[in-house]
mmCIF file as Biopython writes it, N, C-alpha, C and O atoms, coordinates in Angstrom:
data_model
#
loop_
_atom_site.group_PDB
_atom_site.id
_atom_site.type_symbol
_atom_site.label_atom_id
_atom_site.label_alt_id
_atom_site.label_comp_id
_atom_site.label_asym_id
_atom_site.label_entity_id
_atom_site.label_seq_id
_atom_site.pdbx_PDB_ins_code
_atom_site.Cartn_x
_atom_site.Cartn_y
_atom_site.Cartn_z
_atom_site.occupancy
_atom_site.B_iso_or_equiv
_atom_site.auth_seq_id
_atom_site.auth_asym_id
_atom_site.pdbx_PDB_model_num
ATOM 1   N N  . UNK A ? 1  ? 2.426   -11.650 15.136  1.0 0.0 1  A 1 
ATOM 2   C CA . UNK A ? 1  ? 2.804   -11.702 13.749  1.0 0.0 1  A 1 
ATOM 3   C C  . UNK A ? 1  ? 1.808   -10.888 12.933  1.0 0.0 1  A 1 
ATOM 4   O O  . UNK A ? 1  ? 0.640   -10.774 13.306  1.0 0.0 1  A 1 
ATOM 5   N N  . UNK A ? 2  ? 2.279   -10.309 11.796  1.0 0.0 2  A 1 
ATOM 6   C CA . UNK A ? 2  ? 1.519   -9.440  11.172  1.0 0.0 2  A 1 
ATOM 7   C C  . UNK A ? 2  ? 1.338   -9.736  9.315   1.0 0.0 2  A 1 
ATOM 8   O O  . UNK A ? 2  ? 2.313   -9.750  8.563   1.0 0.0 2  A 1 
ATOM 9   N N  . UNK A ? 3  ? 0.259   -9.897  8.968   1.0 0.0 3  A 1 
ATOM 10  C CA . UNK A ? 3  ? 0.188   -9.942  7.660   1.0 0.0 3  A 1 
ATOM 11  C C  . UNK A ? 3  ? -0.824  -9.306  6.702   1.0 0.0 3  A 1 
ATOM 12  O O  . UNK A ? 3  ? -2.048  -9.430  6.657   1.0 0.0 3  A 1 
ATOM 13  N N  . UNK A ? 4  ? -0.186  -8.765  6.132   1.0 0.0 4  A 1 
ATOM 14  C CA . UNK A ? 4  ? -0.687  -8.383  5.021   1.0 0.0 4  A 1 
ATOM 15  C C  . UNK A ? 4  ? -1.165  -9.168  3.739   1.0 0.0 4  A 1 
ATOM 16  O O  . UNK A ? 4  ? -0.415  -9.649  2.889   1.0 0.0 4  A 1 
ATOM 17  N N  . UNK A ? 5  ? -2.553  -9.215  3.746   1.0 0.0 5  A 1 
ATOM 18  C CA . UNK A ? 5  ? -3.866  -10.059 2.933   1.0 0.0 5  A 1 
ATOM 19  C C  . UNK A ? 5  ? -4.678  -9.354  2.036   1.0 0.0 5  A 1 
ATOM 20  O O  . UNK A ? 5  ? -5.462  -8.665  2.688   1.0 0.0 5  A 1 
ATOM 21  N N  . UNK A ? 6  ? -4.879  -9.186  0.536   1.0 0.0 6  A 1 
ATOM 22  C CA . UNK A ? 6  ? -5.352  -8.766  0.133   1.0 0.0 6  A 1 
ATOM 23  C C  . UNK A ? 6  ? -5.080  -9.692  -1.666  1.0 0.0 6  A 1 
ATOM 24  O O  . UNK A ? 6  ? -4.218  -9.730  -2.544  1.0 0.0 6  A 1 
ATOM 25  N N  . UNK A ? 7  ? -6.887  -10.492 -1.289  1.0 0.0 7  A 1 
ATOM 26  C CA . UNK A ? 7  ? -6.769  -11.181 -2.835  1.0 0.0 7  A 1 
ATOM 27  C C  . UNK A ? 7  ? -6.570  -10.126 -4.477  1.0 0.0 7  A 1 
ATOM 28  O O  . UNK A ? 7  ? -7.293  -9.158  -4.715  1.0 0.0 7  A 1 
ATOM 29  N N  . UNK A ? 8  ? -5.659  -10.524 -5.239  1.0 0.0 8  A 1 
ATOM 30  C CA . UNK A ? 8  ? -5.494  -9.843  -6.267  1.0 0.0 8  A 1 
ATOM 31  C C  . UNK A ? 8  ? -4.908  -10.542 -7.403  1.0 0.0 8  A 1 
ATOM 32  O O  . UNK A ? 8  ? -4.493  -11.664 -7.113  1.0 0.0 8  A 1 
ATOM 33  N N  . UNK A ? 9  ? -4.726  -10.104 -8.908  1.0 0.0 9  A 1 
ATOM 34  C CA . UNK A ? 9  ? -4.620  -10.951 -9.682  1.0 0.0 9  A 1 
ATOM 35  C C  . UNK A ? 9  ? -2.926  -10.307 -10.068 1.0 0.0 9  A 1 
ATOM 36  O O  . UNK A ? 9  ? -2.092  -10.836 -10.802 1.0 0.0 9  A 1 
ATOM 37  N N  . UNK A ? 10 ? -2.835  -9.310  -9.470  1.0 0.0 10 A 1 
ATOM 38  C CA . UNK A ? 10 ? -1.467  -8.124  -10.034 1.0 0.0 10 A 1 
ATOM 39  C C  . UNK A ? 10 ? -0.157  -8.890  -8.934  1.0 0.0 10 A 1 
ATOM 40  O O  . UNK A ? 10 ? -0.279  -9.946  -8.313  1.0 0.0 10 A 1 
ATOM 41  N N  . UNK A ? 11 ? 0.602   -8.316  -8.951  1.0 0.0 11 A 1 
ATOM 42  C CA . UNK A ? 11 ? 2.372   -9.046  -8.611  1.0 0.0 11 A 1 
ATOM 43  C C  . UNK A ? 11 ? 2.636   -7.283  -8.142  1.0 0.0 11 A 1 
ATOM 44  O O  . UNK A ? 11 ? 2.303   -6.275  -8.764  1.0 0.0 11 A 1 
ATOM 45  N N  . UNK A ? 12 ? 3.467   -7.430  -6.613  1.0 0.0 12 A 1 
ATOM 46  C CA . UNK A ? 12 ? 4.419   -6.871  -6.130  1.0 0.0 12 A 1 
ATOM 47  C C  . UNK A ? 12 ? 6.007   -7.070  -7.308  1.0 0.0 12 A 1 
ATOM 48  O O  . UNK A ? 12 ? 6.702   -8.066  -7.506  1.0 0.0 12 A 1 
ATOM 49  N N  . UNK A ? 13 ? 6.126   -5.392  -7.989  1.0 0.0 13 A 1 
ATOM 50  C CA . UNK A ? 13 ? 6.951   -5.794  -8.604  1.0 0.0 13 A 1 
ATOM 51  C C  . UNK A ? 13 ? 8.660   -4.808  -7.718  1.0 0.0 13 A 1 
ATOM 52  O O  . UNK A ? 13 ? 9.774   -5.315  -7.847  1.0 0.0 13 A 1 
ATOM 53  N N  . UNK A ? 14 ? 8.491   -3.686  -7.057  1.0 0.0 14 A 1 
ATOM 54  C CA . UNK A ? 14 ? 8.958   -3.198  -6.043  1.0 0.0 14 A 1 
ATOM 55  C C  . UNK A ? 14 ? 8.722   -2.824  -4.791  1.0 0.0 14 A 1 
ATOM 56  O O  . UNK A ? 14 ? 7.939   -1.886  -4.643  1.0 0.0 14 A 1 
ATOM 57  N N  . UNK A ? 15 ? 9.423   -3.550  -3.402  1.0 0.0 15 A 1 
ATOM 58  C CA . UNK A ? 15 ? 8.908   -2.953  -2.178  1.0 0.0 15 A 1 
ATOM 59  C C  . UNK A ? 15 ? 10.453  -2.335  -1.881  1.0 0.0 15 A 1 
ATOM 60  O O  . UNK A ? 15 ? 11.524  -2.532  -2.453  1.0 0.0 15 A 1 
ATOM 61  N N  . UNK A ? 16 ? 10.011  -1.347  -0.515  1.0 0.0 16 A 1 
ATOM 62  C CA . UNK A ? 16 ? 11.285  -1.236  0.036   1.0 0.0 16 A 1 
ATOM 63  C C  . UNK A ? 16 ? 10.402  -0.988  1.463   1.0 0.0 16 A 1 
ATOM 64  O O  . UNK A ? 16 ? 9.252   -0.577  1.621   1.0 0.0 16 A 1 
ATOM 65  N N  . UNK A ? 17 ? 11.521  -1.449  2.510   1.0 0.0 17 A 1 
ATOM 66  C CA . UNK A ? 17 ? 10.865  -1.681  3.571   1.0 0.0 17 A 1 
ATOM 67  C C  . UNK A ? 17 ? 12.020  -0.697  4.793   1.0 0.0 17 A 1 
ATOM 68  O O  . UNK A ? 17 ? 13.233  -0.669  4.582   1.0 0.0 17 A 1 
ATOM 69  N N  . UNK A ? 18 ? 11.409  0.006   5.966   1.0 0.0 18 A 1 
ATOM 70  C CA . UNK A ? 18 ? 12.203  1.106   6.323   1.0 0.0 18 A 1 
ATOM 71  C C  . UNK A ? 18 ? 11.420  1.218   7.200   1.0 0.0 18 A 1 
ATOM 72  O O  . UNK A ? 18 ? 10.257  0.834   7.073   1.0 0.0 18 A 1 
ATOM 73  N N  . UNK A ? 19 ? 12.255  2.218   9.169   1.0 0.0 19 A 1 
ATOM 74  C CA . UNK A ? 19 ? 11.665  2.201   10.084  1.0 0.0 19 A 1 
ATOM 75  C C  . UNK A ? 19 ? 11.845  3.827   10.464  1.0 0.0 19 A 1 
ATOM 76  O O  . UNK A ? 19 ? 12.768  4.476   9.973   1.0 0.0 19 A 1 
ATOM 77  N N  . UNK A ? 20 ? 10.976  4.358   11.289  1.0 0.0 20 A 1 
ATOM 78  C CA . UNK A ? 20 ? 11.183  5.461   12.296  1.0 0.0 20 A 1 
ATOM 79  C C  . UNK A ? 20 ? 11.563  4.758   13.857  1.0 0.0 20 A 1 
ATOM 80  O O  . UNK A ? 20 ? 11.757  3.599   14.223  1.0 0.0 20 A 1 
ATOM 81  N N  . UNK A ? 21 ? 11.559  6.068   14.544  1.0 0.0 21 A 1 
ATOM 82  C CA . UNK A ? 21 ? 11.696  5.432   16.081  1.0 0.0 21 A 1 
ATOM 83  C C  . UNK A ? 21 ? 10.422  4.709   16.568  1.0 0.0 21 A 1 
ATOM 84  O O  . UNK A ? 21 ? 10.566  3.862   17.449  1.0 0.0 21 A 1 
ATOM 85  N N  . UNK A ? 22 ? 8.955   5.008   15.988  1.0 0.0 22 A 1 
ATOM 86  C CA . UNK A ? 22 ? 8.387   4.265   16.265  1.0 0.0 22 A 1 
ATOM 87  C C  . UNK A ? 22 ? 7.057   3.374   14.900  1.0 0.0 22 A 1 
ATOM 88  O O  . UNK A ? 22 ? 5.966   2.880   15.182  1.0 0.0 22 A 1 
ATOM 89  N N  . UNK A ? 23 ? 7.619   3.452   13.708  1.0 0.0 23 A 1 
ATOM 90  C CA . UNK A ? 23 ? 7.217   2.815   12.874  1.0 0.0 23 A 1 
ATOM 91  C C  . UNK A ? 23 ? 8.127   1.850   11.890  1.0 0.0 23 A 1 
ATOM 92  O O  . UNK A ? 23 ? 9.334   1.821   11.652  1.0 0.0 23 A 1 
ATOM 93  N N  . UNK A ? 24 ? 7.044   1.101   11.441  1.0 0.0 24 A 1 
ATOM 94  C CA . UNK A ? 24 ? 8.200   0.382   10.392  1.0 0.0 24 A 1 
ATOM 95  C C  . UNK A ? 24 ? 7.043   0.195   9.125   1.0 0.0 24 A 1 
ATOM 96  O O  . UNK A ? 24 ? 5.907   -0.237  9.323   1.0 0.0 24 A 1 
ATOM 97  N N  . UNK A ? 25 ? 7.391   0.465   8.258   1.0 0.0 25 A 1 
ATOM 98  C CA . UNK A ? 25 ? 6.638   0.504   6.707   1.0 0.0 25 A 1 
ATOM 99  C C  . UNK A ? 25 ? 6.978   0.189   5.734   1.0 0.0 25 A 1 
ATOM 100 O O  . UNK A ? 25 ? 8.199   0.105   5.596   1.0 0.0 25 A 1 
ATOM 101 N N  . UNK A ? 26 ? 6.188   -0.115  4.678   1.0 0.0 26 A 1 
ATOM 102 C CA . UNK A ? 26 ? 6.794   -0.932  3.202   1.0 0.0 26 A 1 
ATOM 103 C C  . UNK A ? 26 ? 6.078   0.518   2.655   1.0 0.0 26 A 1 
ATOM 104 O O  . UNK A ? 26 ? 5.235   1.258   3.161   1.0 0.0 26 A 1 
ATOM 105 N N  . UNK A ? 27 ? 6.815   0.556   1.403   1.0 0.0 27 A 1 
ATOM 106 C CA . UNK A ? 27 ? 6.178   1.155   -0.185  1.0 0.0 27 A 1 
ATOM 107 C C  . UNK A ? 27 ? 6.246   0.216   -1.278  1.0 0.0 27 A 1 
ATOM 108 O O  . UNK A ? 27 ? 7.335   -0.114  -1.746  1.0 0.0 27 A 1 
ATOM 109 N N  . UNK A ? 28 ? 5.056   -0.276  -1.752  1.0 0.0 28 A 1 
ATOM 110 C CA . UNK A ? 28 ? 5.199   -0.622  -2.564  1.0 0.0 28 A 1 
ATOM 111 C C  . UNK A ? 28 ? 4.894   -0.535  -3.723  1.0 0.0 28 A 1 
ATOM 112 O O  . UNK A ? 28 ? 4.020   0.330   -3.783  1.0 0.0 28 A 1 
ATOM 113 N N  . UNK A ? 29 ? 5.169   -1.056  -5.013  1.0 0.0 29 A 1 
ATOM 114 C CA . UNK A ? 29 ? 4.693   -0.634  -6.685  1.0 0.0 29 A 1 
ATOM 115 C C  . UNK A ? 29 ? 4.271   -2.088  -7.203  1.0 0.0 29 A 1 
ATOM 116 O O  . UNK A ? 29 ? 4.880   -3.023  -6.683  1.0 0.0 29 A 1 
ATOM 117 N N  . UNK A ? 30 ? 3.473   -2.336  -7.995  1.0 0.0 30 A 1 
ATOM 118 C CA . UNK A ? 30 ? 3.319   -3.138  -8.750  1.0 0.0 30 A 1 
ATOM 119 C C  . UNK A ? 30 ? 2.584   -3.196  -9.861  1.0 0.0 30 A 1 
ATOM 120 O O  . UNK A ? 30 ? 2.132   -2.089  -10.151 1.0 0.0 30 A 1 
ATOM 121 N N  . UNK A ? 31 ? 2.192   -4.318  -10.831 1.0 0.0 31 A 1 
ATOM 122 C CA . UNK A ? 31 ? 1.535   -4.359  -11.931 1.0 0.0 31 A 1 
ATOM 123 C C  . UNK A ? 31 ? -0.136  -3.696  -11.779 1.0 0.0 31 A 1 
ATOM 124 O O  . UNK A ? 31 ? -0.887  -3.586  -12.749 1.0 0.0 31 A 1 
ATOM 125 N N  . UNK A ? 32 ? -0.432  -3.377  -10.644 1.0 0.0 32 A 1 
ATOM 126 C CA . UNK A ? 32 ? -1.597  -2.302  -10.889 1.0 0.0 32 A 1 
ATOM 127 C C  . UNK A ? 32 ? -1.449  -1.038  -10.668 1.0 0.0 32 A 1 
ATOM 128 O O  . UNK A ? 32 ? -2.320  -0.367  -10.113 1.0 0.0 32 A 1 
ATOM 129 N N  . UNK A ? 33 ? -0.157  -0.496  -11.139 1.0 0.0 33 A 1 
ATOM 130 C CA . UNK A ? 33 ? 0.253   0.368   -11.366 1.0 0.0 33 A 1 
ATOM 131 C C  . UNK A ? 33 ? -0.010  1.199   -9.927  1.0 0.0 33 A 1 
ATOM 132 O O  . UNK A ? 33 ? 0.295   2.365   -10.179 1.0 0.0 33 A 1 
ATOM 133 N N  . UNK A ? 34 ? -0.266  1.141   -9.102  1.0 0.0 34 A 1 
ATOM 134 C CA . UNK A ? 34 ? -0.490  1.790   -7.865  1.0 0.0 34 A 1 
ATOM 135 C C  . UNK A ? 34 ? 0.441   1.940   -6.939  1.0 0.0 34 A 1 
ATOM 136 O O  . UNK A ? 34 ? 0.706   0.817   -6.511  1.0 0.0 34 A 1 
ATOM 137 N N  . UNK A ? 35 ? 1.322   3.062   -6.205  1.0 0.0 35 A 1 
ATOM 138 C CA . UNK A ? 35 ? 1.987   2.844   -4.941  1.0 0.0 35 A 1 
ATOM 139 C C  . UNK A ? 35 ? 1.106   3.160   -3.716  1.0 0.0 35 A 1 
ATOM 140 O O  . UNK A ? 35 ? 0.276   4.033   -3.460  1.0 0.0 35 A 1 
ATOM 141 N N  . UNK A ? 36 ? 1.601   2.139   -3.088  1.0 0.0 36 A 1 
ATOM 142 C CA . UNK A ? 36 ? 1.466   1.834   -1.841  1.0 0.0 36 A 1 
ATOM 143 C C  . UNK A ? 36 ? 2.053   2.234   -0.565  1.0 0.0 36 A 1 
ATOM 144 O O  . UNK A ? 36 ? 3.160   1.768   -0.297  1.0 0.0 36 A 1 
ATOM 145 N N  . UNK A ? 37 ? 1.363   3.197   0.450   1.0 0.0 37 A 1 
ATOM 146 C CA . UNK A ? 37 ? 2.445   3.170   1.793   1.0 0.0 37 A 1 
ATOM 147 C C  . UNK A ? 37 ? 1.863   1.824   2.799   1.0 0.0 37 A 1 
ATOM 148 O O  . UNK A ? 37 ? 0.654   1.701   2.606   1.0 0.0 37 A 1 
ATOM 149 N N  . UNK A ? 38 ? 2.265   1.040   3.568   1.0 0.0 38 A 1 
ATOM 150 C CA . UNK A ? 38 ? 1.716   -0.102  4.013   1.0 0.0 38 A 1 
ATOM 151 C C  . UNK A ? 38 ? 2.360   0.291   5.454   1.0 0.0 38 A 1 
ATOM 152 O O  . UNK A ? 38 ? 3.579   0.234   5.616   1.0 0.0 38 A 1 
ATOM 153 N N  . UNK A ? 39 ? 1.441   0.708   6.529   1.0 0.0 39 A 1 
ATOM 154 C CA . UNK A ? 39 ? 2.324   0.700   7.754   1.0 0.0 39 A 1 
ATOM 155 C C  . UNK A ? 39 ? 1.912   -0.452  8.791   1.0 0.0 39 A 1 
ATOM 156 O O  . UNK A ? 39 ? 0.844   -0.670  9.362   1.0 0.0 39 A 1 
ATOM 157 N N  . UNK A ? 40 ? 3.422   -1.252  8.834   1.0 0.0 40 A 1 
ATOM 158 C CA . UNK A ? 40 ? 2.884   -2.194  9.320   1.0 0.0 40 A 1 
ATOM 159 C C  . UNK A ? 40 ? 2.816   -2.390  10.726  1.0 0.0 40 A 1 
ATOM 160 O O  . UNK A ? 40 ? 2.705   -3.520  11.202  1.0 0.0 40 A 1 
ATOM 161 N N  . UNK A ? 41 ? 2.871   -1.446  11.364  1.0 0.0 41 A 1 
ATOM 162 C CA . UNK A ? 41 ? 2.129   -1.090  13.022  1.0 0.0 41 A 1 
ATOM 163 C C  . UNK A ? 41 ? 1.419   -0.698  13.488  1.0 0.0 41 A 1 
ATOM 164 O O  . UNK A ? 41 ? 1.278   -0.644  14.709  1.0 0.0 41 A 1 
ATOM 165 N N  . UNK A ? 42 ? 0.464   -0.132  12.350  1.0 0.0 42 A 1 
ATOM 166 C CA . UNK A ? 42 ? -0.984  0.082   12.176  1.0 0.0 42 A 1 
ATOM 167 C C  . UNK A ? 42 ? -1.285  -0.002  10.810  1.0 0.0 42 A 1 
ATOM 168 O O  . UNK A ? 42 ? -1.094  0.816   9.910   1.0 0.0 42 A 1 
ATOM 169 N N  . UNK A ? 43 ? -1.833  -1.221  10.796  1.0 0.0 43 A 1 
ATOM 170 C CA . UNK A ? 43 ? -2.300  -1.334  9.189   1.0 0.0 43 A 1 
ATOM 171 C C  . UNK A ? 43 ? -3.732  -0.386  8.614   1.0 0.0 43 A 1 
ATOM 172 O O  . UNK A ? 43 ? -4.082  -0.465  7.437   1.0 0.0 43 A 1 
ATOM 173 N N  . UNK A ? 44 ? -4.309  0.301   9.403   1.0 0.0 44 A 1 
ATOM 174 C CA . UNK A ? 44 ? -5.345  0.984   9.284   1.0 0.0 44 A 1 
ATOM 175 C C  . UNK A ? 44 ? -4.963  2.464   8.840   1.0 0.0 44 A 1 
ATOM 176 O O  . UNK A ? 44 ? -5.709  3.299   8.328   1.0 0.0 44 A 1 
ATOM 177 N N  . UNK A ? 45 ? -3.878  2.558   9.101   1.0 0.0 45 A 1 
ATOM 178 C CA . UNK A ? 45 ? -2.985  3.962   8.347   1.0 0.0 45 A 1 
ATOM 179 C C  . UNK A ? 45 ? -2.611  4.040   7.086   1.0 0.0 45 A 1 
ATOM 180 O O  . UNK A ? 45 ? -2.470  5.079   6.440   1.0 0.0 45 A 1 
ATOM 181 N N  . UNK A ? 46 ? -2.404  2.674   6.631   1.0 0.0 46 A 1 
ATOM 182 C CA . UNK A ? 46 ? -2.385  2.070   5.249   1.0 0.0 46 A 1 
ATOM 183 C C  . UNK A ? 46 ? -2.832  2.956   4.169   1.0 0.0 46 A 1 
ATOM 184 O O  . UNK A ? 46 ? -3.973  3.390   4.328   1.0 0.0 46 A 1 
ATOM 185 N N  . UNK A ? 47 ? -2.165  3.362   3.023   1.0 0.0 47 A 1 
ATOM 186 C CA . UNK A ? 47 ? -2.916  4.226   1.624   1.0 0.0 47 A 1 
ATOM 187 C C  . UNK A ? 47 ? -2.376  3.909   0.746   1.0 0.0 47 A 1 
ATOM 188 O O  . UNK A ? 47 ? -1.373  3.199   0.813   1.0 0.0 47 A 1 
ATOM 189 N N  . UNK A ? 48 ? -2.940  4.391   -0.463  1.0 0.0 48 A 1 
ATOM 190 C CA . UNK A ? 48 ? -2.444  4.403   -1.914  1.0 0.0 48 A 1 
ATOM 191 C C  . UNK A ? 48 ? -1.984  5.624   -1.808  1.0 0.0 48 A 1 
ATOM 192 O O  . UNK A ? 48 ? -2.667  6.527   -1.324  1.0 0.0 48 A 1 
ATOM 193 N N  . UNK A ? 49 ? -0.133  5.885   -2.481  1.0 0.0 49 A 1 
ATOM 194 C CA . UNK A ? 49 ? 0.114   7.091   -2.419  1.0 0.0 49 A 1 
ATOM 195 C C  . UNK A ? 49 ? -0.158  8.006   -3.894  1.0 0.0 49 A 1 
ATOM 196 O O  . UNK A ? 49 ? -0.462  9.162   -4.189  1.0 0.0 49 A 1 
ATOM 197 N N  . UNK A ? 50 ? 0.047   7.159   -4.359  1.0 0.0 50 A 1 
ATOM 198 C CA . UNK A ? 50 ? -0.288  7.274   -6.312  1.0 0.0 50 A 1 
ATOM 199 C C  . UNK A ? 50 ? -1.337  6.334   -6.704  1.0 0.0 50 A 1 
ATOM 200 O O  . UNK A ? 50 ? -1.317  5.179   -6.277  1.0 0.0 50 A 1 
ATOM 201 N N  . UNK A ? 51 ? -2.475  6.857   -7.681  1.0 0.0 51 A 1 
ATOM 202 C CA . UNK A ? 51 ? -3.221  6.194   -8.179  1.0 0.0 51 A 1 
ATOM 203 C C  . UNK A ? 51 ? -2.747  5.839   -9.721  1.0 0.0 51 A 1 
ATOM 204 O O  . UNK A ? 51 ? -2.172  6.686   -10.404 1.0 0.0 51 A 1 
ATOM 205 N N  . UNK A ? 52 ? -3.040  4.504   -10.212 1.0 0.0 52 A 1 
ATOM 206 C CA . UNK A ? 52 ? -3.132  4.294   -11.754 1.0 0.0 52 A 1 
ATOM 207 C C  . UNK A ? 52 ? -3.504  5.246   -12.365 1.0 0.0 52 A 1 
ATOM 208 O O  . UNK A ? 52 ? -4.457  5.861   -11.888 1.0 0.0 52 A 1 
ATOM 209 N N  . UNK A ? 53 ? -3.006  5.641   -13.418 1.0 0.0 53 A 1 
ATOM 210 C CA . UNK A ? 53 ? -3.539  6.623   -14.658 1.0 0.0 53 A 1 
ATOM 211 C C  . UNK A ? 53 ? -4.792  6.316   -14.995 1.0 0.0 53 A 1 
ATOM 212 O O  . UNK A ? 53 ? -5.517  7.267   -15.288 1.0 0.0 53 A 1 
ATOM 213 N N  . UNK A ? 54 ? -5.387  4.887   -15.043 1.0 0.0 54 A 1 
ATOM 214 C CA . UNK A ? 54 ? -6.708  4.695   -15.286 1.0 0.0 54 A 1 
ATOM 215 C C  . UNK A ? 54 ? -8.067  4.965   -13.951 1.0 0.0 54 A 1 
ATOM 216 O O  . UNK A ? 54 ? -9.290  4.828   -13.955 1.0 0.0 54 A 1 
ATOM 217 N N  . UNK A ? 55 ? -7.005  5.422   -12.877 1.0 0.0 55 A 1 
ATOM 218 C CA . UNK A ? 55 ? -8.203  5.164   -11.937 1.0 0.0 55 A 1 
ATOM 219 C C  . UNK A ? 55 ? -9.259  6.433   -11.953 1.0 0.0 55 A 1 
ATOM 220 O O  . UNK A ? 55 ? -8.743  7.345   -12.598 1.0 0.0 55 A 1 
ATOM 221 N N  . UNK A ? 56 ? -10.463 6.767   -11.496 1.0 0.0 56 A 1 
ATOM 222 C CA . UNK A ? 56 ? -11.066 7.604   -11.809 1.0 0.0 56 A 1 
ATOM 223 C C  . UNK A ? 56 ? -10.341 8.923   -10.533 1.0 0.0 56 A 1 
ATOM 224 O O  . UNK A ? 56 ? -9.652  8.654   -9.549  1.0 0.0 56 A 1 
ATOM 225 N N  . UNK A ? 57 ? -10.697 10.022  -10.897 1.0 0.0 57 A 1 
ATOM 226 C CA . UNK A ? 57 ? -10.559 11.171  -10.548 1.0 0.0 57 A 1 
ATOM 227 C C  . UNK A ? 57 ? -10.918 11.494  -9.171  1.0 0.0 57 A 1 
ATOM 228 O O  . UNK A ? 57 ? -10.240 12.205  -8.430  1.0 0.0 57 A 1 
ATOM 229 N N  . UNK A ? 58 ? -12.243 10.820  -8.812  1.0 0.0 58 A 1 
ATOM 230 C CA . UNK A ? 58 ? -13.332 11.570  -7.719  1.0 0.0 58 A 1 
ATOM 231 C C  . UNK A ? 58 ? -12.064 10.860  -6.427  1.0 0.0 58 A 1 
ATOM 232 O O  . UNK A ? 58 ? -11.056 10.165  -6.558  1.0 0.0 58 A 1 
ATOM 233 N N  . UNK A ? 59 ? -12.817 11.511  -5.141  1.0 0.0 59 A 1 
ATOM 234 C CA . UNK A ? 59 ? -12.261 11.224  -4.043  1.0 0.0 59 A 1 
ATOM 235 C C  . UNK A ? 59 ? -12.484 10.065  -3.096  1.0 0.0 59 A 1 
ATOM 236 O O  . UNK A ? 59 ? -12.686 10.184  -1.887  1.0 0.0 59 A 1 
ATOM 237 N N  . UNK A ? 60 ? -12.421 8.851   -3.820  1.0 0.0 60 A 1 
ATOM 238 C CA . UNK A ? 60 ? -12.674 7.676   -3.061  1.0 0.0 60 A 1 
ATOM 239 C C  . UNK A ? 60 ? -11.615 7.188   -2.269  1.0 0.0 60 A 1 
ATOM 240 O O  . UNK A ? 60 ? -10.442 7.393   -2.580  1.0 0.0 60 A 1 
ATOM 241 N N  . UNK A ? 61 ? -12.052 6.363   -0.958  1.0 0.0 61 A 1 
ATOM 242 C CA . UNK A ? 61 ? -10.956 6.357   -0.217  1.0 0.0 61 A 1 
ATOM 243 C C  . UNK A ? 61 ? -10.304 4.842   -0.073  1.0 0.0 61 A 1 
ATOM 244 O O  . UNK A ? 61 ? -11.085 3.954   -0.413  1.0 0.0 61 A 1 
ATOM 245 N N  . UNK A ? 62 ? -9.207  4.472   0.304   1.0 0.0 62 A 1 
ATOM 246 C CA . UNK A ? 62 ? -9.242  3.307   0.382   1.0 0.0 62 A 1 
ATOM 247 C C  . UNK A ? 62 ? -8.380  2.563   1.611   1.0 0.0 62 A 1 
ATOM 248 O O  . UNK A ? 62 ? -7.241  2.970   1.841   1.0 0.0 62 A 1 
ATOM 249 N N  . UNK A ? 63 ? -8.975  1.410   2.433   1.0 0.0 63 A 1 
ATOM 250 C CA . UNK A ? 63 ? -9.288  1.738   3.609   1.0 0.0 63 A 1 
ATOM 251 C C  . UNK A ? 63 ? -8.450  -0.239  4.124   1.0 0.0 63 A 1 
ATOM 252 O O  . UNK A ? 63 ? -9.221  -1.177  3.924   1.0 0.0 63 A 1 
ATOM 253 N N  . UNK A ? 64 ? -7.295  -0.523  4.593   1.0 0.0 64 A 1 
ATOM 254 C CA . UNK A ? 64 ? -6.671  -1.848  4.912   1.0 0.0 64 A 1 
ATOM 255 C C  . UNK A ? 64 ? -6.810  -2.276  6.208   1.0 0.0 64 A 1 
ATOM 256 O O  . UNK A ? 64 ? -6.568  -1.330  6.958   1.0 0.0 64 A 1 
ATOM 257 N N  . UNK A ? 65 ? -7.129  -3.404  6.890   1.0 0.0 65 A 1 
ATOM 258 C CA . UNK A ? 65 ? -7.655  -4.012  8.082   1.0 0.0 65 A 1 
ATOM 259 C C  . UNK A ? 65 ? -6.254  -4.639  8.168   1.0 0.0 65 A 1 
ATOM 260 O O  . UNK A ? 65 ? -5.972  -5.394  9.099   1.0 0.0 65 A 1 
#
C-alpha cells in the first residue's frame, strides 16, 4: 500500500489521477497554489510542476519520500 504524507495547512482542491504501461500518477492543484506531479510508483520522482507566484525565483529543489 502506498501513501502519500505530507503535514500542511492548504486543501487538495484538484487531482486527476492517470496511468502509462508502467506508471500510475496524480497531478495535483491546490490552495498553495502549487501543481503537483505525484508518481505513485516511485514517489522519489515526485515534483512541483508550477510554483506559486509568491514562491522565490532561485533554484531550490523539492524532494518526496
Amino acid at each position: 500500500m502506498f501513501h502519500l504524507l505530507q503535514a500542511s495547512r492548504h486543501s487538495v482542491k484538484g487531482m486527476h489521477i492517470s496511468y502509462t504501461e508502467n506508471k500510475a500518477f496524480l497531478l495535483t492543484g491546490g490552495t498553495d497554489m502549487r501543481l503537483r506531479y505525484w508518481d505513485v510508483t516511485s514517489p522519489v520522482e515526485s515534483f512541483i510542476v508550477a510554483n506559486a507566484a509568491t514562491d522565490p525565483t532561485n533554484n531550490a529543489t523539492t524532494s518526496y519520500k
